[in-house]
C-alpha positions, -999 to 999 in steps of 0.1 A, spaced: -56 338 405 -46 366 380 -72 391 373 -71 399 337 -86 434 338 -63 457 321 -57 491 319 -84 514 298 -67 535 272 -74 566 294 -60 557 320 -25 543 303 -29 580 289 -29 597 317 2 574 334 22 584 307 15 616 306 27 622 342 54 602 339 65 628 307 55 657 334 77 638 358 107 631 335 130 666 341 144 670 306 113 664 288 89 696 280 58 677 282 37 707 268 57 702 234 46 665 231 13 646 223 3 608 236 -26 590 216 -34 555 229 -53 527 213 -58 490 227 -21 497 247 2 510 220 9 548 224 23 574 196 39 599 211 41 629 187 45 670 185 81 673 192 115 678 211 139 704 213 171 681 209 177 647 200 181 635 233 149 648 248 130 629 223 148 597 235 144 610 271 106 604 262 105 573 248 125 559 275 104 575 299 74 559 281 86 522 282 88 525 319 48 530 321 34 495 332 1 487 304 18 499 277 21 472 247 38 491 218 52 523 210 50 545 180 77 573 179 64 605 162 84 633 174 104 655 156 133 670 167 132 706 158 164 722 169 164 768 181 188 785 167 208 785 200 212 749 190 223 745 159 255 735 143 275 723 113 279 690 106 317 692 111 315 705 148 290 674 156 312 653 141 343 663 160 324 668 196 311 634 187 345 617 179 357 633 213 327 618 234 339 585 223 376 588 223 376 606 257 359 567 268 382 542 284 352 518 269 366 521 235 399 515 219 415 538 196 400 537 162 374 512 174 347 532 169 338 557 138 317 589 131 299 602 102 274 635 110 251 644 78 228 672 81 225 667 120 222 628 119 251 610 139 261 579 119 285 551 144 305 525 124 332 500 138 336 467 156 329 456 192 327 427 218 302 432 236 266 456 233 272 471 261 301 488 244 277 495 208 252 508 235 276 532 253 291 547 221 252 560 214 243 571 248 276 589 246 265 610 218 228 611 217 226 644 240 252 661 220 242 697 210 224 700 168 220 666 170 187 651 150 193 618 155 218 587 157 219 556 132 241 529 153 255 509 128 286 493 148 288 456 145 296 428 176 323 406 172 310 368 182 340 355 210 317 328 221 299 295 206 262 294 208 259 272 233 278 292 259 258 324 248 226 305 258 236 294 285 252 328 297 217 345 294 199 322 309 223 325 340 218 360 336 177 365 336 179 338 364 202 364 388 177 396 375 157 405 400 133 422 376 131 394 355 106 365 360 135 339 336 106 308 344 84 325 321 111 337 293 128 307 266 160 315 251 172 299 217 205 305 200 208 301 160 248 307 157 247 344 174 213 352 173 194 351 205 157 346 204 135 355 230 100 342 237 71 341 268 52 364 287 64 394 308 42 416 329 58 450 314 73 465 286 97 478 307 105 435 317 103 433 279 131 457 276 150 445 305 149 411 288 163 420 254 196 444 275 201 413 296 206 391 263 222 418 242 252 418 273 263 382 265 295 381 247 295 380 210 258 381 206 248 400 172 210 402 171 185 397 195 150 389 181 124 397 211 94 385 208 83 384 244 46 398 248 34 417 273 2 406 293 -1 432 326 -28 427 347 -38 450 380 -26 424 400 -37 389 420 -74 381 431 -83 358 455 
């Protein structure tokens, strides 16, 4: 039987702040966790834009924790700072360097500091990549990804696709997720034993072809594990 004793708010406090400490290009002295009944803020702030992703990520990996609230601000030395033109063409070049992305696919727009991607795609994975590409870009304060997905498939085969997909995961428990398609949106309900499950749920429906929003509402129930 599942014990349903759950991590305190201390302790999910202290696992994420060593996994910040452990996390290489995070400066964990630079960022505050607060934690009440499993959601955690994360505030102070980051050096670059990608640090203070770096931390969220590194956040969602921490098993107890329900919710996260994204505080930190990016607040850029002097070493780092650039006009909006230079982001814009580094940018540009990140993406246009990709074999991921055909020419003119994929369009930038910088504005104090904030990175702006419009276009069309295929497939997430390709709207994903054009984000990561950019996201540790030098003067960079943040990144609005505003490129749209293509639908190439009919619901049905998008449903079916996913639940092919969650049932090959090894991370993924697919008896306890329900998938429903309404035209290209993918909704996603159940129980998962980690926010980190949670997340892996939502990538693994965003990679079916032609899907255009993903609704998640998976919850998270973690437990310390079995009793006899």
């Amino acid at each position: 039987m599942k014990s349903n004793l759950k991590k305190s708010d201390t302790d999910l406090k202290r696992d994420v702040l060593a996994e910040l400490k452990y996390e290489p290009s995070v400066k964990v002295t630079d960022i505050g966790v607060l934690v009440k009944d499993g959601t955690v803020t994360l505030n102070g702030y980051a050096t670059n834009y990608g640090e203070k992703w770096d931390a969220v990520r590194a956040t969602k990996r921490v098993a107890g924790v329900m919710a996260i609230a994204d505080d930190i601000e990016v607040k850029l030395p002097d070493s780092q700072r650039r006009s909006d033109g230079d982001i814009a063409t580094a940018a540009a070049n990140q993406i246009n360097c990709s074999t991921m992305f055909p020419a003119g696919t994929v369009s930038v727009t910088v504005r104090e500091g904030w990175i702006t991607l419009e276009g069309e795609v295929a497939w997430w994975y390709r709207k994903d990549a054009a984000e990561k590409a950019v996201l540790h870009l030098g003067g960079v304060r943040g990144v609005t990804n505003q490129i749209l997905i293509k639908p190439i498939l009919a619901p049905a085969d998008v449903e079916k696709a996913i639940k092919s997909a969650f049932e090959r995961n090894a991370l993924l428990d697919a008896f306890k997720i329900q998938v429903e398609t309404t035209g290209n949106k993918v909704i996603l309900r159940g129980k998962v034993r980690s926010y980190a499950e949670r997340e892996e749920a939502e990538r693994a429906a965003w990679a079916a072809a032609g899907v255009f929003s993903v609704d998640n509402q998976l919850k998270v129930e973690w437990y310390w594990g079995l009793a006899a």
